[in-house]
N, C-alpha and C positions, 0 to 999 in steps of 0.2 A: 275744760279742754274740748274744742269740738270734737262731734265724730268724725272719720276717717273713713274713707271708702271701704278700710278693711273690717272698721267697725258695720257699717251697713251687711257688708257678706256676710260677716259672721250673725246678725238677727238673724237675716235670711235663709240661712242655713239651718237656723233654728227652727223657724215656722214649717222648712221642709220636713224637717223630721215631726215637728208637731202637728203637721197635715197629715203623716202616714199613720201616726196614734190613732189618730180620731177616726182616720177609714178604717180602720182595725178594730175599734171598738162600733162604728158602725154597721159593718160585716158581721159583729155578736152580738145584733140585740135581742134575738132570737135563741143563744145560745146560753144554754141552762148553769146557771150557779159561773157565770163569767166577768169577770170584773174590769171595769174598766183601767184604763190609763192614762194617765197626764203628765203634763209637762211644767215644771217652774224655772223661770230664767231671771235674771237679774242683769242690770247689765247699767253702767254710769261711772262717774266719777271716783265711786267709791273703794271700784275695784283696782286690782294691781297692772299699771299704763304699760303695756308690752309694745308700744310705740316702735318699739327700736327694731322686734322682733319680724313686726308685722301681721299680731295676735288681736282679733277684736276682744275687747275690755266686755266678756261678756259671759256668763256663769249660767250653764241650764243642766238640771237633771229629771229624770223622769220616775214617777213614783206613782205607785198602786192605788187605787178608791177601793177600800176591803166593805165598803154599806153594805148594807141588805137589800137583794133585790124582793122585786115582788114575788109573793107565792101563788101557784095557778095550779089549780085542782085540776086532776089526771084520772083518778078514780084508782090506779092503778100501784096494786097494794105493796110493789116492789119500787116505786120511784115515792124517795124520801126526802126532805129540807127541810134545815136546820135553823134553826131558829135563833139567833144572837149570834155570837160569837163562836168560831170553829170550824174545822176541815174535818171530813171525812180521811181515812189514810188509804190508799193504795199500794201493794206490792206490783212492783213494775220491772223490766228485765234490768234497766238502771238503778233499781233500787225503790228507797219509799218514795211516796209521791203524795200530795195534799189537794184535796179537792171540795168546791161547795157543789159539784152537781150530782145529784143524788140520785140517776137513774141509772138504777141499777137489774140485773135480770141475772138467772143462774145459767151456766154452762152444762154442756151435755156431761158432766162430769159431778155433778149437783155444787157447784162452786159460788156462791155470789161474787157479780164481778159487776165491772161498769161498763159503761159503754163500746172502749177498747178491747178489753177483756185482761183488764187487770184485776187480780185478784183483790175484793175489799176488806179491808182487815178490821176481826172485832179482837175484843180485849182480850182473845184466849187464843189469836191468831186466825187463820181463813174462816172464815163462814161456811160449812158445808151445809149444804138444802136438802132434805127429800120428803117427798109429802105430796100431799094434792092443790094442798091450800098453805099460805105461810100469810102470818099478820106481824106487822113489828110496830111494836106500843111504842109511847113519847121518847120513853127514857133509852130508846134503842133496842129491848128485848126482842127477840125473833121467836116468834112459836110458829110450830110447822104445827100440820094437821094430815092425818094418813085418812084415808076414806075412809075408815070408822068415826071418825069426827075427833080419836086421841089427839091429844095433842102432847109436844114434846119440848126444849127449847135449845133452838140449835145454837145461837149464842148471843152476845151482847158489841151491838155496833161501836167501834171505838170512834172516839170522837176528840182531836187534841188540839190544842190552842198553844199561840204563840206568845211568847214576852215582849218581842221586836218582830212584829209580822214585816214591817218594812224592809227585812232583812231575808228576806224568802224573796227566790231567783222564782224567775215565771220560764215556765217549759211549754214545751210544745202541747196544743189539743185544750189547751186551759188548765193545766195541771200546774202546781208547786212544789219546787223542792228546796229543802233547808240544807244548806252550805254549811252549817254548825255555828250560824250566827245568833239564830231567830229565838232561841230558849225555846224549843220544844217542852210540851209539859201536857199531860192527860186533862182532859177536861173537866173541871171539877162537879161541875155542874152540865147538863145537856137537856136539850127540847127537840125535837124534832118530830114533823107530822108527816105520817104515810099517806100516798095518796094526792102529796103535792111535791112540786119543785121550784126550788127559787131559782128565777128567772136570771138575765141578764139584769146589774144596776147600771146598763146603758138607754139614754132617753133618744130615740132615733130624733128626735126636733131639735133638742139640746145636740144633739152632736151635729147635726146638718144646718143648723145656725155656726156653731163653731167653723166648722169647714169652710163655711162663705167668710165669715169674719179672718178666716188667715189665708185667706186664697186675695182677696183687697188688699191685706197688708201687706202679704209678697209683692204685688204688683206695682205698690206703692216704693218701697225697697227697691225695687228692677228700677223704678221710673228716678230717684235720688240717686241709683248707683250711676245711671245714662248721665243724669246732671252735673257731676262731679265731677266723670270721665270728660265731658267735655267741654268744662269749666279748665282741666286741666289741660288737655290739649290749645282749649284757645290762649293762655296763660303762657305757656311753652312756646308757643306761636308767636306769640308777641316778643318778647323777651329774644329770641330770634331775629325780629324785624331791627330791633334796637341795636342789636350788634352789631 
């Protein structure tokens, strides 16, 4: 079956939305523990012919890149990244929340929180801080240090992983939240080094090649949908003259 004018809008329509992904993951390349977004569409013969409706035969959803970005040394012994698989947890006025960006710093309330200032949660619940100095080993342990050089430990960073990450909604600021789809489940295993943070897995080249590659296509679309419109106009014209 050829395409359909309606077919063509509907690509088109698609590319828009897949052009505003890719400025959104270009906008975070910069932005710590951010993941990108993509788009899969399907679209032909094989799908169900809404012909009648006036529905392009065309199937697109948009789904997560959960990789690993790079890790870039900070020096700075409160911003942390994780290493393999896992989110950091957040208590947030909506509730929990999932995160890979690990820059984290205490409140004037000695609280560990993130960059909003949501509270970040270890396995025994908030992290409170007080000390001069605080270091947190691989495995997430927090030891404070009071200026006598004691040290103490204030508690252990939780870290939980998903069964169906693809099932985890994306929020505002680069945060996640679980619907009660994703199987939440504590992390059996964790790595994480202090002193670094994992970057965006957005590649600014890779995504500003994209941009150009669906910004041609749309225009290619605009220029088929002109052609059709006025194939069918002169068709209609004709057909006219006959009468």
């Amino acid at each position: 079956m050829p395409y359909t004018i309606n077919d063509i809008a509907g690509i088109a329509a698609v590319k828009v939305n897949q052009l505003d992904l890719v400025a959104n993951n270009v906008a975070n390349v910069s932005t710590p523990g951010y993941k990108t977004e993509h788009m899969k569409a399907s679209f032909g013969d094989n799908l169900p012919d809404p012909t009648g409706d006036g529905v392009p035969r065309i199937s697109a959803s948009v789904y997560v890149d959960f990789s690993q970005g790079v890790l870039e040394k900070t020096g700075n012994p409160l911003d942390v990244a994780l290493q393999g698989e896992g989110f950091f947890e957040l208590e947030t006025p909506a509730g929990l929340a999932y995160t890979r960006a690990g820059n984290f710093s205490i409140d004037r309330d000695g609280t560990l929180v993130d960059k909003l200032g949501h509270a970040v949660m270890g396995e025994g619940g908030r992290v409170n801080v007080s000390g001069s100095s605080v270091q947190i080993a691989e495995n997430g342990v927090i030891t404070v240090y009071d200026e006598n050089g004691d040290e103490s430990e204030a508690g252990t960073l939780k870290v939980v992983t998903f069964q169906n990450p693809d099932n985890l909604q994306r929020a505002l600021n680069g945060l996640f939240i679980d619907p009660g789809q994703a199987g939440l489940q504590t992390a059996e295993q964790k790595k994480m080094q202090s002193g670094f943070l994992e970057m965006s897995n957005a590649s600014a080249a890779r995504e500003m090649t994209k941009m150009i590659d669906i910004q041609r296509t749309f225009e290619l679309y605009q220029k088929a949908i002109l052609t059709i419109s006025e194939k069918d106009r002169l068709a209609v014209s004709r057909v006219g003259r006959l009468a």
